[in-house]
C-alpha positions in Angstrom: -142.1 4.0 -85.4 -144.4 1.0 -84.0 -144.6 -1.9 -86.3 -147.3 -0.9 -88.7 -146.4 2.7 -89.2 -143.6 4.2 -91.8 -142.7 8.3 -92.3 -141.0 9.1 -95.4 -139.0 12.3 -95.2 -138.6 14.1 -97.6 -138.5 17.6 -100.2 -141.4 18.2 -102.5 -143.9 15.0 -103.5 -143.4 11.7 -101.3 -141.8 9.0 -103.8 -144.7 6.9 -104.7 -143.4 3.7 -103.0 -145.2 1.1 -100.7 -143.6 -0.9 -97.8 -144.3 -4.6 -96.4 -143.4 -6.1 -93.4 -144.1 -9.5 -92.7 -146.0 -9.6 -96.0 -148.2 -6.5 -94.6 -148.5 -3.3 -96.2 -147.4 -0.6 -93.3 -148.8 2.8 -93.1 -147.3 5.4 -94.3 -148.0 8.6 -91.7 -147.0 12.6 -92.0 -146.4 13.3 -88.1 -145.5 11.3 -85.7 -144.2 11.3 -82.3 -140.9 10.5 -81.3 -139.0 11.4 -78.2 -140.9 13.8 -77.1 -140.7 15.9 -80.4 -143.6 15.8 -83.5 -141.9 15.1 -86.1 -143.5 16.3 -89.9 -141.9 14.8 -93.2 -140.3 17.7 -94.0 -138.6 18.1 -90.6 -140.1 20.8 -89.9 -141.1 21.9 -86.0 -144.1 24.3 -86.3 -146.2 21.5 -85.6 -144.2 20.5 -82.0 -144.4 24.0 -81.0 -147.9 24.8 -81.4 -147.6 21.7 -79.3 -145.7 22.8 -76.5 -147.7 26.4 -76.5 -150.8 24.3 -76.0 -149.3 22.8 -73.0 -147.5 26.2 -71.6 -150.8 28.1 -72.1 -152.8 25.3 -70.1 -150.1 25.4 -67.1 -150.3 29.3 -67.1 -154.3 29.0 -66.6 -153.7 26.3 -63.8 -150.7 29.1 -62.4 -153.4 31.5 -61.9 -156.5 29.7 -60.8 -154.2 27.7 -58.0 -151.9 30.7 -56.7 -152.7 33.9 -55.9 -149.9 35.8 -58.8 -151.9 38.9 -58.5 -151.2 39.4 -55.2 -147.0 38.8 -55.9 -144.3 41.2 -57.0 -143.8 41.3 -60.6 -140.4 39.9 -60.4 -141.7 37.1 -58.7 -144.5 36.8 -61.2 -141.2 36.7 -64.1 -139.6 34.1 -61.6 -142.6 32.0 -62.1 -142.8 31.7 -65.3 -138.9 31.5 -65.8 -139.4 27.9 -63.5 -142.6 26.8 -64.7 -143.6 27.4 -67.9 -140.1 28.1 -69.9 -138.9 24.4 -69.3 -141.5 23.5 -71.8 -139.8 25.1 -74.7 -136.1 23.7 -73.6 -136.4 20.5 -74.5 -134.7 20.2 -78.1 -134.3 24.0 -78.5 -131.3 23.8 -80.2 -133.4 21.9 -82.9 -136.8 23.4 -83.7 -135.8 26.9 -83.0 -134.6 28.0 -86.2 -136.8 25.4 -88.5 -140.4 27.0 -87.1 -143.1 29.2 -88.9 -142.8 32.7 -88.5 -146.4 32.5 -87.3 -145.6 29.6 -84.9 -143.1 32.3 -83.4 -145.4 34.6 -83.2 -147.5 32.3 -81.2 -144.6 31.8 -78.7 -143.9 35.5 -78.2 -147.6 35.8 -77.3 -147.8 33.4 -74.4 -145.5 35.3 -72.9 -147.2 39.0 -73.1 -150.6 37.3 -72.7 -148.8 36.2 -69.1 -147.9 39.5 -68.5 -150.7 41.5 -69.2 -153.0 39.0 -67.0 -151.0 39.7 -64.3 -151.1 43.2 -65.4 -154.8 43.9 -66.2 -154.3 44.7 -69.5 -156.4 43.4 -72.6 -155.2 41.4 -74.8 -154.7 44.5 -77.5 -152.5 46.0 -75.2 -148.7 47.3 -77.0 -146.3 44.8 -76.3 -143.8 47.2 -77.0 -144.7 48.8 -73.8 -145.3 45.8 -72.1 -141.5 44.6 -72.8 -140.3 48.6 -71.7 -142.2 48.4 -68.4 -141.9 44.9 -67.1 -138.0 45.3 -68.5 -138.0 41.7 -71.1 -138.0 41.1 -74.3 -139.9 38.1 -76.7 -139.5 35.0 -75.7 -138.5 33.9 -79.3 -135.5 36.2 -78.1 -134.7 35.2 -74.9 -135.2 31.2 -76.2 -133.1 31.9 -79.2 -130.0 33.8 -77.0 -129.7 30.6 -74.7 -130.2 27.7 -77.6 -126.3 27.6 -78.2 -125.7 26.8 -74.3 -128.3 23.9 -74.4 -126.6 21.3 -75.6 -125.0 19.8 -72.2 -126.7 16.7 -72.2 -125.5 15.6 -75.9 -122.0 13.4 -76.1 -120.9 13.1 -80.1 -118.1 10.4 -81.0 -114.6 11.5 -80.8 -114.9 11.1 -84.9 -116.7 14.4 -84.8 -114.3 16.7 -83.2 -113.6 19.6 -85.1 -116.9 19.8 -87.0 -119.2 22.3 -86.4 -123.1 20.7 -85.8 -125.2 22.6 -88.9 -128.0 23.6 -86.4 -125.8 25.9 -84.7 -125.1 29.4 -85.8 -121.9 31.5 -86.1 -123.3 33.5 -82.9 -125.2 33.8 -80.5 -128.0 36.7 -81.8 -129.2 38.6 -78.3 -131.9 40.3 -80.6 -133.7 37.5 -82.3 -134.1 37.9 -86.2 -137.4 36.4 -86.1 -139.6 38.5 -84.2 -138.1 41.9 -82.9 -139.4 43.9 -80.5 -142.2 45.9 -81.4 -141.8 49.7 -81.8 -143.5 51.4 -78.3 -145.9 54.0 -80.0 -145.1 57.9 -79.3 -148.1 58.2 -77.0 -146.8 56.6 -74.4 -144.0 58.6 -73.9 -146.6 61.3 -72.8 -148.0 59.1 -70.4 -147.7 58.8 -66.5 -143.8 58.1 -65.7 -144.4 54.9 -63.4 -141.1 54.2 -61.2 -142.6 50.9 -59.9 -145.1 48.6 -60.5 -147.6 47.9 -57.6 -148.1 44.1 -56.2 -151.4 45.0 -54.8 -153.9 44.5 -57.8 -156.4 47.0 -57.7 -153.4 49.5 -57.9 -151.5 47.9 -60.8 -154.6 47.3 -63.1 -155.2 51.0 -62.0 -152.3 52.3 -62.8 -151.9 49.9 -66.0 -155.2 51.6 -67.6 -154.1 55.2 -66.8 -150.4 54.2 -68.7 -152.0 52.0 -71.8 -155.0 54.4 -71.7 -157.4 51.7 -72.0 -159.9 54.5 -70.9 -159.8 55.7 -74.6 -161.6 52.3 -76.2 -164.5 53.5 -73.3 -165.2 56.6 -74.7 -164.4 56.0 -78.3 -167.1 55.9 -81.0 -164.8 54.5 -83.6 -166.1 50.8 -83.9 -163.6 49.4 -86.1 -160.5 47.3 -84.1 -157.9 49.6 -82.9 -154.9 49.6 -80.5 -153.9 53.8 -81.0 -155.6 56.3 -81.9 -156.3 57.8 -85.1 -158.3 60.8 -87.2 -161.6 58.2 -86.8 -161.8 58.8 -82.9 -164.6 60.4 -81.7 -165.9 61.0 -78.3 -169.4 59.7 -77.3 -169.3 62.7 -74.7 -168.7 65.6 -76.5 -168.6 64.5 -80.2 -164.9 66.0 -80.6 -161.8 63.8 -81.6 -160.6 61.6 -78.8 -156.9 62.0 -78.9 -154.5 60.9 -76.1 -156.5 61.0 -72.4 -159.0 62.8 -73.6 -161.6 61.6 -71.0 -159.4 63.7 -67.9 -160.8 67.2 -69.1 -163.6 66.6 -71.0 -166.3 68.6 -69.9 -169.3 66.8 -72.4 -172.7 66.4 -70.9 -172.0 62.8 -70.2 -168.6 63.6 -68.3 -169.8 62.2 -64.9 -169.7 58.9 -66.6 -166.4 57.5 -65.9 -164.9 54.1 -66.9 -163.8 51.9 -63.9 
């Protein structure tokens, strides 16, 4: 802390306590920045995560407005991302990973799939069940979680502490994270298009991507409440009959000739 500032950690209600220096009162703050990390009173990291996603989802829009990723192979595109925007969440992992909102998590999981399905074409409603199953990866929360254990290279603890294990650490590595598993893929899909490959030219992937998520469904639909599948509600605005899973290739409505790009 600088001079005039105190944080008081602690469990529950702050003591009710003042502090001088130098016949000054100092202020007492509830986040603060130390090191790189936000700290809270309560030690607790949600706060410098939301931080770091801030800063992850501004260097992915900078990615794609100063190189041309749509025009890269996806493993390239996952090589990227691995170098650029990953880093951000290794500093300290080993400490905020498991003391984090489950909605901060979330949060972190989604600037990964919302990378993806950019580069994909896909909105942002799009499975990520599917998306993880395709593009062969899992959440982030995952991956970040498997390699926390292995980051602890640059730490050097007094000789006094050999023997003791550090409390942050868990008995084992966990490859599938318990905070945010992978989504179930819905049954649809596995009546889609079998795709071998994923094209690097972009007019064929976001093609190709559409036909897979059937994105041409939410074209057709009637149903104007959100959805991501489709249900009993789904009605086509073509021939008035229920809009089940690709639908739009045979219909034969009077406003058939109307096709979604």
């Amino acid at each position: 802390m600088w001079k005039r500032q105190k944080m008081v950690f602690h469990r529950g209600r702050r003591p009710d306590e003042s502090f001088m220096y130098k016949g000054k009162p100092l202020e007492i703050v509830v986040k603060f920045t130390y090191l790189g990390f936000v700290l809270s009173v309560q030690l607790s990291f949600t706060q410098h995560l939301e931080a770091a996603i801030s800063k992850a989802r501004a260097r992915i829009g900078m990615l794609f407005a100063k190189l041309p990723i749509q025009n890269i192979p996806l493993h390239l595109v996952i090589k990227l991302f691995e170098l650029y925007i990953a880093p951000i969440f290794h500093y300290g992992l080993i400490l905020w990973i498991s003391k984090c909102s489950q909605s901060s998590l979330r949060a972190l999981d989604a600037v990964w799939t919302k990378y993806l399905k950019r580069y994909l074409g896909l909105p942002r409603y799009a499975n990520n069940g599917v998306i993880y199953h395709i593009t062969e990866s899992q959440p982030l929360s995952n991956t970040l979680e498997s390699i926390s254990p292995h980051k602890l290279g640059g730490l050097v603890f007094p000789q006094s502490f050999a023997g003791m294990k550090l409390s942050f650490i868990s008995d084992q590595a966990i490859p599938q994270s318990r905070f945010n598993p992978i989504p179930i893929i819905p049954t649809t899909f596995w009546t889609s298009r079998v795709i071998t490959c994923i094209p690097a030219t972009k007019h064929y992937r976001h093609r190709i991507m559409r036909e897979i998520f059937d994105i041409a469904h939410l074209d057709i639909c009637t149903n104007t409440t959100f959805h991501c599948s489709i249900d009993d509600n789904c009605r086509c605005n073509m021939c008035n009959l229920q809009a089940h899973s690709y639908h739009i290739r045979y219909c034969t409505g009077p406003l058939a000739i109307i096709q979604p790009s």
